[in-house]
Structure formats: C-alpha cells, structure tokens
N, C-alpha and C positions, 0 to 999 in steps of 0.2 A: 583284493588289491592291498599291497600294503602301503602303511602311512609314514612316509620321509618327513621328520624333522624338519623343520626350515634352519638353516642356518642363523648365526645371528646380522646378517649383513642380506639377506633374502630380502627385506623389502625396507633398504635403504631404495629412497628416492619413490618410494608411493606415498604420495599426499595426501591430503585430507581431499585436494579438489579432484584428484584421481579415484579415491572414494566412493566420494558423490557420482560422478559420472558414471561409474559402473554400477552402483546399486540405483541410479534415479528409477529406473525402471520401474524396480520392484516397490521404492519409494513411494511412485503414481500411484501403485496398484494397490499400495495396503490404505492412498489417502483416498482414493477414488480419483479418474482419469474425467469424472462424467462434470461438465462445469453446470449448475445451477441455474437456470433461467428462469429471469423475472421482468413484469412486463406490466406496470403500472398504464391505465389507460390515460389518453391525452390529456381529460378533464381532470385528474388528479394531479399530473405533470402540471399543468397552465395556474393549476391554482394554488399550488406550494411555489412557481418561482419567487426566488430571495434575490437582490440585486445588492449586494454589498458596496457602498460608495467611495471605497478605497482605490488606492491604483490596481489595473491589471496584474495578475500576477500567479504565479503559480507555487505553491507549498508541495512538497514530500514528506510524508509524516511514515517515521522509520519507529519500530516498537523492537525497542533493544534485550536482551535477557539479563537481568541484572547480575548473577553468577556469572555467566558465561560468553558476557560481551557481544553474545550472537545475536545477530539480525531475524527478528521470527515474524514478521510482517512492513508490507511497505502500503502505501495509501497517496493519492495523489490529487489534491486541492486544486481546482481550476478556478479561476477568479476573471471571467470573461465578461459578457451580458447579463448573464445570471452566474450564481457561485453553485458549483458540483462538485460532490467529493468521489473520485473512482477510489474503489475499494475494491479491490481486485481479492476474488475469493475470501471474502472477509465475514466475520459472523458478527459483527455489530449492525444493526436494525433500529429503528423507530418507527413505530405504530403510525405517525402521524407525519412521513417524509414519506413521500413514493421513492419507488427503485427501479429503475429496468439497465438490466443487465450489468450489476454491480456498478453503476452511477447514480450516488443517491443526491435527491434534488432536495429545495428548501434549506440550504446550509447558511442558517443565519448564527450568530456568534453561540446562540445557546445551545442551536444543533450541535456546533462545534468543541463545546465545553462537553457534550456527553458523548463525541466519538474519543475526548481526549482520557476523559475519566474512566472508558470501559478498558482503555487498554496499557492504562497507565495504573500499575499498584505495586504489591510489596515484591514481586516478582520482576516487573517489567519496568522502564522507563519508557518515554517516547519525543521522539526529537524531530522539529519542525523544522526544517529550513525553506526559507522563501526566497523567491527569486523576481523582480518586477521585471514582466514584459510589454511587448507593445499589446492594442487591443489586438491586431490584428493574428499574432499570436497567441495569444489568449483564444481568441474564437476557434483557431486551426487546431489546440488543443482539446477544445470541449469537444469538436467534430471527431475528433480521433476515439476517445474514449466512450463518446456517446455509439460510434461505430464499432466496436471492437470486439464486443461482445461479452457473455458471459466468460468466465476463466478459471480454468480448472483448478482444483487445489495443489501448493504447492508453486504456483506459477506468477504469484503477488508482484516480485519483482521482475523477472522477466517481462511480463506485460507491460507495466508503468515505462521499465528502459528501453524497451522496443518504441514506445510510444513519443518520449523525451527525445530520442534523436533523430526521429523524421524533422522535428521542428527548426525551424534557423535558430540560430544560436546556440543549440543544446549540441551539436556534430561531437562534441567529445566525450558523450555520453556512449556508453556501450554495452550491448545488450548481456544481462547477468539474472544468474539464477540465484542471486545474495545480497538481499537487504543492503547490509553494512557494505558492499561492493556499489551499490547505486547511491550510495549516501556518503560513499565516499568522491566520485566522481562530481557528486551533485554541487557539493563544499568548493569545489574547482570554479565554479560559475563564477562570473564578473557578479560585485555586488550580493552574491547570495548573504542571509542573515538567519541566524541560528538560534531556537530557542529549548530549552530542555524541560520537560515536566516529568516529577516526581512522586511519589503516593506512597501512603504506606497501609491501603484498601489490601483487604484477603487478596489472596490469589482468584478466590471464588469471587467471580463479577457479574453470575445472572443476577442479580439484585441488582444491578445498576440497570440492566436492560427493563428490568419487570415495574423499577421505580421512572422512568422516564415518564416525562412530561409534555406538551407541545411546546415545538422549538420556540 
C-alpha cells in the first residue's frame, strides 16, 4: 500500500479533545481498565472516624502540571458527619487511615497536610477549592462516593463530576474526563473559595509516603 503525504490542511480542525477520544481506548489499555479494590473492615472504618467541627462542605483538590498547566489528578473532600477524602484512582495511602473503595476515612487536618504534601512538589501544584453546603448535602454526598465504587485509572475526574451533578446545587457541573475541565466548572459555584499550594519537594515523593505518620 502506498503512503500519501497528508497535505498541509489534512488535519486542520482535529483537536487535542478529538485526540483523546480516539486514542482513550488504547489509553485504558496501556493504564490498566481493572479498578483496585479495597475493603477496610467495619471495626477499622468506626474506629478512624474524624468529625471536623467546621461547616459542611465539600472541597475538589485538583493536581496541576506545573510545565504544562494540565490537570493530572482530581480528589474530592466531603465534609458531612464524618470527613472522607474520595480519591478516585489515586496512589496516595496511609498506614494508619482505612480505605474502601478509594474513600479514605480519618481525614483529620494532618491526614490532610500529607495528602496535600504527596502531590504537591517541584513538578506539580495543587488547588483546593471549597464550596459550603447544607448538611443534608453533605450526607447525599458521602453516600454517593462511599457507593461508587473502586475506579479505574485514568477516570479520577470523570468519576468525582458524574458524582457533583447528581447533587442540588452542583446541576452545572458536567461530566469530564479533564481535571482542569471540573475545576473549571467548579470556580462557577456560588461562594466557592480557592486556595493554591506549592513545593519545591523532588518530583520523587515515596519518601513522603514511607515517612508518614498517624494522622
């Protein structure tokens, strides 16, 4: 078969997000399709609850690329009854916080300082924004997450924005397979508040994992 030149006007109007959409496939296939289950038993869950005495409220913790402005992880704070971080396919851990199904429990301020310091360094930022809700959204939150299941990789955001626009309030939230796409929608919220963390930690961050401590 022979090989035709593309012209130089051949792929005017293919996009970066026409890109993606046709290679996700193979995307899935080189990060693995299979999502991670984990399954802390009750007596571990009951006995790390953290009760944070601030208002309800929900945070999005978006991990930016510091070269390339791209979104390479999102992470989703529930601040209900108790405080849970979903972390949708995510590879930050603590020894001493149970997990089941990428909802990790006991998220008290220090827990929170070591999910911010593993993915925050000389490569990466990470940006918080909050948003207060009612309790009663707060609770339909945690239900959704603690419901949802493990989640495959690559699917960080997706997940968290399929989850934000079941709830009232969030309807203009839209489901996106792009960090910075849910972090932008998110900024839109009545009242949301935005805070930026910086580092200039290696890129190399098991040392932050293997150094933790109890939250």
């Amino acid at each position: 078969m022979a090989y035709v030149r593309p012209g130089p006007g051949a792929l005017k109007g293919f996009s970066v997000r026409r890109f993606f959409w046709l290679f996700l496939p193979l995307f899935l296939v080189g990060c693995g399709i299979t999502a991670e289950s984990k399954w802390a038993t009750d007596e571990e869950v009951s006995r790390s609850v953290y009760v944070h005495s601030g208002p309800k409220s929900l945070s999005l913790y978006t991990v930016v690329n510091v070269r390339s402005g791209s979104g390479a992880h999102s992470g989703l704070l529930v601040n209900a009854s108790q405080r849970v971080m979903f972390d949708p396919a995510g590879t930050w851990w603590n020894p001493r916080l149970p997990e089941r199904n990428d909802v990790h429990y006991g998220m008290s301020d220090r827990a929170l300082d070591l999910y911010v310091d593993y993915h925050t360094r000389e490569t990466y930022y990470t940006v918080v924004q909050t948003v207060q809700v009612t309790p009663e959204v707060a609770e339909y939150a945690m239900r959704l997450v603690q419901e949802n299941g493990a989640v495959p990789k690559a699917m960080c955001s997706n997940s968290i924005s399929s989850i934000l626009m079941q709830l009232p309030g969030f309807e203009s939230i839209r489901r996106s397979w792009f960090p910075n796409a849910t972090m932008r929608a998110f900024a839109q919220l009545p009242g949301v508040t935005r805070v930026e963390f910086r580092d200039d930690d290696a890129d190399d961050n098991s040392s932050v994992l293997a150094g933790q401590t109890a939250p």
